[in-house]
Backbone as ProteinMPNN parsed JSONL, in Angstrom:
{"seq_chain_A": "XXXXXXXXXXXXXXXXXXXXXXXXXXXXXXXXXXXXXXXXXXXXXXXXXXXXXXXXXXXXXXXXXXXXXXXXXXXXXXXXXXXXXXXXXXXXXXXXXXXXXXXXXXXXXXXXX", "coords_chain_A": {"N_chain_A": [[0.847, -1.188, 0.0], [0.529, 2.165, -0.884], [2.034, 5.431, 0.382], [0.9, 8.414, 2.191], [1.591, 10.263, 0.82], [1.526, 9.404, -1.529], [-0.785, 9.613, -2.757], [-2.122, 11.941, -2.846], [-3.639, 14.551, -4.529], [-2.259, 16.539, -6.432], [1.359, 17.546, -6.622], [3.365, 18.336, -3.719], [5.203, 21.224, -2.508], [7.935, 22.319, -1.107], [8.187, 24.973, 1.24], [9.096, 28.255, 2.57], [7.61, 30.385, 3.848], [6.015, 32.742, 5.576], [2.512, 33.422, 6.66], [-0.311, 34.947, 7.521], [-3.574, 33.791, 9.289], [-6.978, 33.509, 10.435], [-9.556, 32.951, 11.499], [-12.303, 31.449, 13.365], [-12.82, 30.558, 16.429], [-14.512, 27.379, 18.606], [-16.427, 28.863, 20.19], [-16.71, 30.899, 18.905], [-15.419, 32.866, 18.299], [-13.256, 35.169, 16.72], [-10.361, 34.342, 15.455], [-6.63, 34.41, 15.254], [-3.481, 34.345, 14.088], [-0.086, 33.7, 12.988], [1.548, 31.73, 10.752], [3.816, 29.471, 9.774], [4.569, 28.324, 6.777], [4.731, 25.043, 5.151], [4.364, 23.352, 3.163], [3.225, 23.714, -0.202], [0.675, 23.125, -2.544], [-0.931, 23.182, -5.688], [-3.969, 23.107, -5.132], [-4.005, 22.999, -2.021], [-2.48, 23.387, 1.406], [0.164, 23.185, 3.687], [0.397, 24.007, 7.28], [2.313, 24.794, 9.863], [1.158, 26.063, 12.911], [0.816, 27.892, 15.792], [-1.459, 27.513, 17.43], [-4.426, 25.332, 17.265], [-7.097, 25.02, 14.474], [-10.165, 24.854, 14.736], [-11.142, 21.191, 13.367], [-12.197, 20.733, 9.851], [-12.877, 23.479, 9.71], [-12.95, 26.478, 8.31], [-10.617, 28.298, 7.425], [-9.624, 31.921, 6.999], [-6.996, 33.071, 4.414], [-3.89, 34.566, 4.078], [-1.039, 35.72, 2.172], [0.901, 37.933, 0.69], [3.705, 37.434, -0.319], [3.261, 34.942, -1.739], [1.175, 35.404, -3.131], [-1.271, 34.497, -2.216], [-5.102, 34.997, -1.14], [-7.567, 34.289, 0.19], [-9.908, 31.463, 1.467], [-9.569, 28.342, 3.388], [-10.394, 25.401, 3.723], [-9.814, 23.572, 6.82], [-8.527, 20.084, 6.96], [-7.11, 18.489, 8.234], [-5.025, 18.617, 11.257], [-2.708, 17.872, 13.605], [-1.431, 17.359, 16.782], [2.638, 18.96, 17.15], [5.978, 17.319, 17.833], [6.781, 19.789, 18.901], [5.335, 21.058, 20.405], [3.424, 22.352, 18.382], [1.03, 23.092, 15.83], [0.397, 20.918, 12.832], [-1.208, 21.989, 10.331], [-3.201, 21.007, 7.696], [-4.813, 21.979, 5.047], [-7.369, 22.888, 2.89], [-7.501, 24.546, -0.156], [-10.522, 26.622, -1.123], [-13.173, 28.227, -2.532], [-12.503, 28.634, -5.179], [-9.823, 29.769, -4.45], [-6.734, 28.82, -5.919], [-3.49, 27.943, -6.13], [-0.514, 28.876, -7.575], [3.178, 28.807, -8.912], [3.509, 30.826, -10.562], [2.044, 32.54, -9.766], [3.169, 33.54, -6.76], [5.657, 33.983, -7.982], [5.082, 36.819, -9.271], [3.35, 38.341, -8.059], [5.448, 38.794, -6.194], [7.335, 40.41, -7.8], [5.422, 42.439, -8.339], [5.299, 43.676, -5.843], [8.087, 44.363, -5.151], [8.184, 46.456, -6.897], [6.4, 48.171, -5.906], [7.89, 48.794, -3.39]], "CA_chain_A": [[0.0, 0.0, 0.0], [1.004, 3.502, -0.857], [2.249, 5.872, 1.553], [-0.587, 8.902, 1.857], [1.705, 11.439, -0.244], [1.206, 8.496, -3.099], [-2.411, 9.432, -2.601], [-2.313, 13.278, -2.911], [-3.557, 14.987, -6.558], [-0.903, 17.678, -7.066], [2.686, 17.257, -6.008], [3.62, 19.778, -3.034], [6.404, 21.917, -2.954], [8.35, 22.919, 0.581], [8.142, 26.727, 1.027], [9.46, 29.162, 3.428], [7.125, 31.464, 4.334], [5.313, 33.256, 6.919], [0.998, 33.744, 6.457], [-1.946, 35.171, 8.262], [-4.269, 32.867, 9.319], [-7.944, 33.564, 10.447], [-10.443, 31.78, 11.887], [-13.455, 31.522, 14.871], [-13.264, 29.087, 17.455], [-15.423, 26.594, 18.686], [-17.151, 29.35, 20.594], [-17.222, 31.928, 17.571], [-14.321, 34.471, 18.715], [-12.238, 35.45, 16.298], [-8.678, 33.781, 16.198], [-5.339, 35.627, 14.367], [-2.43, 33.682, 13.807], [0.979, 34.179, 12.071], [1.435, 30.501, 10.811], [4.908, 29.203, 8.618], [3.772, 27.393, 5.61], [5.627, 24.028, 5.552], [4.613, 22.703, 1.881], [2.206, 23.781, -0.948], [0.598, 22.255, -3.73], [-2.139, 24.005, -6.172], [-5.103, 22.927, -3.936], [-3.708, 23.112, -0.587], [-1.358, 24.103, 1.847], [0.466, 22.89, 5.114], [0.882, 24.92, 7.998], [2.64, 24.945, 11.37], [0.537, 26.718, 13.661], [0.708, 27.999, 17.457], [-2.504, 27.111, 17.922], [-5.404, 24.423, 16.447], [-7.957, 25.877, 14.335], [-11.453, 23.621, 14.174], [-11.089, 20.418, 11.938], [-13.491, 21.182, 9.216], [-13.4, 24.65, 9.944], [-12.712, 27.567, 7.452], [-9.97, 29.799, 7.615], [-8.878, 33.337, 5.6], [-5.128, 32.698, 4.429], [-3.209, 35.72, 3.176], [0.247, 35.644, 1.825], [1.369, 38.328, -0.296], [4.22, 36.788, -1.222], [3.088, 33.545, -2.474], [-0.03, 35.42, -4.029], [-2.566, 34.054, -1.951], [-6.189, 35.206, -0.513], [-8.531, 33.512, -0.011], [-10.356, 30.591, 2.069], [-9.32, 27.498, 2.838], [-10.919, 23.73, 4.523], [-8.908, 22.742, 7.683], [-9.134, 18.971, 6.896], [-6.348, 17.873, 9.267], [-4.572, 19.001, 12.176], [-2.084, 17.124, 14.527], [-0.041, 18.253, 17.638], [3.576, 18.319, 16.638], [6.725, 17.627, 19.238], [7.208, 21.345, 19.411], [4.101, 21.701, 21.098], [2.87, 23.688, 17.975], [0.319, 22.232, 15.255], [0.844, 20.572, 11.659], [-2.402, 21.773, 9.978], [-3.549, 21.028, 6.358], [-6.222, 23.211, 3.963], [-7.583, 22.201, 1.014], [-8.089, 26.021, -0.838], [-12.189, 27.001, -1.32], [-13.748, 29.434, -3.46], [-11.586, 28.881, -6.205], [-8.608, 29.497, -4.93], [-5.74, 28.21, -6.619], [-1.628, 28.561, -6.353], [0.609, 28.255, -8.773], [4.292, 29.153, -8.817], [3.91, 32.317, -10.931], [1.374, 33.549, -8.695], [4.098, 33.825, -6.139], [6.851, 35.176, -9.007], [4.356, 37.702, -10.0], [3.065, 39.052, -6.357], [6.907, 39.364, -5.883], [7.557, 41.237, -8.281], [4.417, 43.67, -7.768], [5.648, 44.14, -4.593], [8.966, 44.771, -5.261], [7.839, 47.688, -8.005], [6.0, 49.53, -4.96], [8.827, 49.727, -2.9]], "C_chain_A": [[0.883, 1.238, 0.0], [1.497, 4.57, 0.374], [1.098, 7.882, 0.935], [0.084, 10.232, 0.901], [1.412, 10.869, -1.607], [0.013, 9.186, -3.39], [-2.993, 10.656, -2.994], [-2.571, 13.624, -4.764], [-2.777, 15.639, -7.067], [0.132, 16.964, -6.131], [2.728, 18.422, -5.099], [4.951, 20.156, -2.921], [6.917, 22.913, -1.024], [8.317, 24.365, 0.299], [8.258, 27.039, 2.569], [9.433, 30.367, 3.526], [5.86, 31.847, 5.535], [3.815, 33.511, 6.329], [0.348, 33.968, 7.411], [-2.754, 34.492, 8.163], [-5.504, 33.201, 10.169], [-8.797, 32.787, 10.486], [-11.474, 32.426, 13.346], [-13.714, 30.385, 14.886], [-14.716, 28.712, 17.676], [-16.53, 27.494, 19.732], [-17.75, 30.528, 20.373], [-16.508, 32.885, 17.817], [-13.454, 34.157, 17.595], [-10.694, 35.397, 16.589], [-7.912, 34.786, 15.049], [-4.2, 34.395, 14.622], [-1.381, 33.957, 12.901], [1.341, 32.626, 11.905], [3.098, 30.538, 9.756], [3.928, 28.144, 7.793], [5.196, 26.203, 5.715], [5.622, 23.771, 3.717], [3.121, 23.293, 1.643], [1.698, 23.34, -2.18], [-0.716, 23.474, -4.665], [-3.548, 24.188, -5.686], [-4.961, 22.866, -2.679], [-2.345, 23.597, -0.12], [-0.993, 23.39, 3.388], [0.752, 23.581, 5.914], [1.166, 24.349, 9.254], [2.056, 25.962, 11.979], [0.76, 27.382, 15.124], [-0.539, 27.624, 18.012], [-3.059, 26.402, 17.161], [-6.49, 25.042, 15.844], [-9.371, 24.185, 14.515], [-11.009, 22.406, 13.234], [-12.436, 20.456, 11.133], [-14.553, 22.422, 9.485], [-13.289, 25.659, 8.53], [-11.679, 28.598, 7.868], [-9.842, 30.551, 6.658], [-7.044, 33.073, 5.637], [-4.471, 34.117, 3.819], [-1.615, 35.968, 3.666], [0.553, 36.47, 0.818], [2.051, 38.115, -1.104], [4.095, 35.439, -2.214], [1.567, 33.718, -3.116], [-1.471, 34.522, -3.456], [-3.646, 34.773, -0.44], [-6.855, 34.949, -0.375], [-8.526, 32.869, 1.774], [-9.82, 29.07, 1.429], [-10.132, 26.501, 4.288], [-9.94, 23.28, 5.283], [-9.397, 20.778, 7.731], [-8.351, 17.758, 7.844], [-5.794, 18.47, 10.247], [-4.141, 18.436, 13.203], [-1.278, 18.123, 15.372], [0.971, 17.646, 17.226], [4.553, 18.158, 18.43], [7.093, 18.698, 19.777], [6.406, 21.856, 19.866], [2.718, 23.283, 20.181], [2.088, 22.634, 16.523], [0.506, 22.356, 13.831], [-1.057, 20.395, 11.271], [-2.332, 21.832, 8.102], [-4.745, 21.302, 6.22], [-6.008, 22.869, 3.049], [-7.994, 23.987, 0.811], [-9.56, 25.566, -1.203], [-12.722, 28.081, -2.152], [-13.079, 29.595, -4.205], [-10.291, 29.162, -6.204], [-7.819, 28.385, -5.217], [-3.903, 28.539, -6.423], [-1.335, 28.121, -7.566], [2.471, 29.144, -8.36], [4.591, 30.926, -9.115], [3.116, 32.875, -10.538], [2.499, 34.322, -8.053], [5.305, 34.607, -6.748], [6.061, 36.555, -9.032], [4.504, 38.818, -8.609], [4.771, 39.778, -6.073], [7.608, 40.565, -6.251], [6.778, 42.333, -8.374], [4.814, 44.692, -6.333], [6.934, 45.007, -4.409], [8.821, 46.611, -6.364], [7.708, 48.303, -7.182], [6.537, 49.942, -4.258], [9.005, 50.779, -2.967]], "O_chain_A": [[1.84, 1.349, 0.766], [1.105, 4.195, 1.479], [0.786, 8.297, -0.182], [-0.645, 11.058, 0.352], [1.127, 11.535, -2.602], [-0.149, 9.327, -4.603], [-4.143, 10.683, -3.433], [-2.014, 13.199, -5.776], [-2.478, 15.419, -8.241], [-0.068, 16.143, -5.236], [2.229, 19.476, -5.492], [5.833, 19.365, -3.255], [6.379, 23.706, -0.252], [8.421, 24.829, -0.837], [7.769, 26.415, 3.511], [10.302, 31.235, 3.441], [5.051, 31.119, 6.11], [3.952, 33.93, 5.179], [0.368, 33.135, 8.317], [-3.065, 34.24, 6.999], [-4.96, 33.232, 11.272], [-8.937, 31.909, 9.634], [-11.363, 33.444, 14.029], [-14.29, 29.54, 14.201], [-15.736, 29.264, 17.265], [-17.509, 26.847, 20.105], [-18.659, 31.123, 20.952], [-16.99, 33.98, 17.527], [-12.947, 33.042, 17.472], [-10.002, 35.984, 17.421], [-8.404, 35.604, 14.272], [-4.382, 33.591, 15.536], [-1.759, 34.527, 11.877], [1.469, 32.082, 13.003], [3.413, 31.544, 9.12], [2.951, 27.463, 8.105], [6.307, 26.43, 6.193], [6.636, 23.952, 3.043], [2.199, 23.422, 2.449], [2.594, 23.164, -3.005], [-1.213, 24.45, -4.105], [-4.187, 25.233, -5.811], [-6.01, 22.627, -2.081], [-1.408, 24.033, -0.789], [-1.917, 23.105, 4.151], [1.719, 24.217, 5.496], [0.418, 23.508, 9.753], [2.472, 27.037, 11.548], [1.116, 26.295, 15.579], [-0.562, 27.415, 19.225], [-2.531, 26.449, 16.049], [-7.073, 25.775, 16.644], [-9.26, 22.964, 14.4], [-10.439, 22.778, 12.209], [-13.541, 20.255, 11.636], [-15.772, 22.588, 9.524], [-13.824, 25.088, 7.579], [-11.927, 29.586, 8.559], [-9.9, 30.135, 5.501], [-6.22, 32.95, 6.544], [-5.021, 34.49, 2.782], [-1.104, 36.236, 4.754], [0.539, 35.864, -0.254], [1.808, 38.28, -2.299], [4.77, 35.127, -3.196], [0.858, 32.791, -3.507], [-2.4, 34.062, -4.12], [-3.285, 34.985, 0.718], [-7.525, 35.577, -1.195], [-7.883, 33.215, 2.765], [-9.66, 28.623, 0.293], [-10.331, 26.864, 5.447], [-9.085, 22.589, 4.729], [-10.342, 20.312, 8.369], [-8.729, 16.617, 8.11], [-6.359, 19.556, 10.118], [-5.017, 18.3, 14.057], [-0.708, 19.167, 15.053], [0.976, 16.455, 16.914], [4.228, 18.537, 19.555], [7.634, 18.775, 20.88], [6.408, 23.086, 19.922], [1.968, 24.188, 20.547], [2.589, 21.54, 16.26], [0.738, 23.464, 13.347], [-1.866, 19.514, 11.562], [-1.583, 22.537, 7.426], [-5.659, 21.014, 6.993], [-5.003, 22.578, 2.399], [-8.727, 24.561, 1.617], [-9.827, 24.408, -1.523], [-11.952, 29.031, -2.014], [-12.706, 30.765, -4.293], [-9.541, 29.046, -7.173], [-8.077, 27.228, -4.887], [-3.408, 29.621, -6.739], [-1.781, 27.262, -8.327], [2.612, 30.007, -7.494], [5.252, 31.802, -8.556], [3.19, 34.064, -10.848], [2.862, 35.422, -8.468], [5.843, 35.588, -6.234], [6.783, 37.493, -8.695], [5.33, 39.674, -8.292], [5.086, 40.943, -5.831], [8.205, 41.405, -5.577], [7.412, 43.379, -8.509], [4.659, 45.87, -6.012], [6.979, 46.05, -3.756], [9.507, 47.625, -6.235], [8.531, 49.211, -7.073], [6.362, 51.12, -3.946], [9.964, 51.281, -2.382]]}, "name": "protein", "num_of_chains": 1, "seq": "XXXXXXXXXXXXXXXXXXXXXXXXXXXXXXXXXXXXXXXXXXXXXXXXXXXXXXXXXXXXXXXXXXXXXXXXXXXXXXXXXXXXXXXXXXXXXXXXXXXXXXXXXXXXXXXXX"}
């Protein structure tokens, strides 16, 4: 039997960067988070967290540099040994990554300097 990255539809890609992460707990308060992204693929994304959001919750993701805004499906979420959490999002409402998202954004950014 496969091992569960066999299993995945896109290939993901390690990345080293920082995102805003958004969400309301299980008692409807508004959470905030500064999360590292671990690995991304065109439909999802991995994050290390400080905190757990809901499984089969909804968060807002925003990454300038890697061109992404949007919503995404918390569909996993484990504690790691660093006492800090390994969560995966499937993207929602259409979003999408791609590589030259992230080139692009970069370079937008860099112009407004």
């Amino acid at each position: 039997m496969g091992t569960r990255h066999d299993l995945r539809r896109q290939d993901r890609q390690l990345c080293e960067h920082k995102i805003t992460v958004t969400w309301h707990d299980a008692g409807g308060q508004n959470k905030f988070a500064i999360a590292r992204v671990m690995d991304i693929s065109k439909s999802g994304i991995k994050l290390l967290m400080p905190e757990a959001p809901p499984l089969h919750s909804y968060v807002t993701l925003k990454a300038i540099q890697l061109g992404l805004l949007g919503n995404a499906s918390v569909r996993y979420c484990v504690r790691t040994a660093a006492s800090k959490y390994a969560v995966g999002a499937e993207f929602s409402g259409g979003l999408r990554w791609t590589p030259e998202k992230a080139q692009d954004s970069s370079k937008a950014a860099a112009a407004s300097a």
